[in-house]
C-alpha positions, -999 to +999 in steps of 0.1 A: +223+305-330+232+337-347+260+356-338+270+392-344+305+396-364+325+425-354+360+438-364+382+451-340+396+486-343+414+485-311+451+507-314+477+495-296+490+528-277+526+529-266+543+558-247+576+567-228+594+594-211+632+599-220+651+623-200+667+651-221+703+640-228+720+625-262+723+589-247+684+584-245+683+590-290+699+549-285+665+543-256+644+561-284+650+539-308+651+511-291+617+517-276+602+523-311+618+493-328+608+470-303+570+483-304+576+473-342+592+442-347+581+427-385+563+461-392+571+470-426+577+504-420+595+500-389+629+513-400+610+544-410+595+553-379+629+545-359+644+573-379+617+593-378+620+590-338+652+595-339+650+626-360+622+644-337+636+633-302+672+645-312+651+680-320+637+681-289+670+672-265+691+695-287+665+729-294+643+721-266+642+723-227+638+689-225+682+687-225+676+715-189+663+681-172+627+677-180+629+653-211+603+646-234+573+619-241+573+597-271+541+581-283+534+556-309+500+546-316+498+512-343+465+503-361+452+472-370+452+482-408+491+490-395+489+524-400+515+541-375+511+571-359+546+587-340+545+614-320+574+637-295+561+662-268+587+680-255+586+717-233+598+736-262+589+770-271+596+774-306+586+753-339+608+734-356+614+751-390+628+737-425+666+750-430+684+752-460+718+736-457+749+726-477+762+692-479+784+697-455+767+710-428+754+682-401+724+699-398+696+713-409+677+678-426+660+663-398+626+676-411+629+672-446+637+631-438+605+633-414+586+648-445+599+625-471+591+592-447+558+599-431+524+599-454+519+635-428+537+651-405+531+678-386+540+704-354+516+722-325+521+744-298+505+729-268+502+743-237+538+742-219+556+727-252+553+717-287+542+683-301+556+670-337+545+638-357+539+618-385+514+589-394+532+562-419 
């Protein structure tokens, strides 16, 4: 008997909604970590989470009560793809900052870590992400 071979290309596709407050950047992270366990670029993603979801509690209307989605797609060839939706009206947009500001760096890190990254207006609220 002959059988056909095939190679699976499912993606394993993880989402959550956070409501808009400070405390859920610790259920964030969480959430992404634990999708990840023994990923090698786990600690990556995490802070790249962390750096979009704390955009979109503090510059967003997702901190009025809304919140915002994350979703987190993993390939078999473990390619990661990380994304935050959020009710926000305006882009995020690179800063330049001293080094003693506290903010203003978010995106750069998100730059430097992901192999892409990335913002769109959608309708109702802006989406930003990264594939590692």
């Amino acid at each position: 008997m002959n059988a056909a071979i095939t190679t699976s290309t499912v993606i394993q596709r993880h989402t959550a909604h956070f409501p808009g407050h400070p405390a859920a950047l610790t259920e964030v992270r969480a959430f992404v970590a634990s999708q990840l366990q023994h990923h090698p670029r786990a600690a990556d993603v995490v802070l790249a989470a962390s750096e979009y979801a704390t955009n979109a509690v503090l510059y967003s209307r997702a901190g009025q009560g809304p919140g915002f989605d994350v979703l987190l797609e993993i390939a078999p060839d473990s390619t990661v793809r990380l994304e935050v939706h959020d009710p926000g009206s305006a882009m995020p947009s690179h800063t330049d900052s001293r080094p003693v500001e506290e903010r203003g760096r978010g995106i750069d890190i998100v730059t430097t870590l992901a192999h892409t990254s990335g913002h769109d207006d959608l309708h109702g609220g802006r989406r930003a992400g990264g594939i590692s």
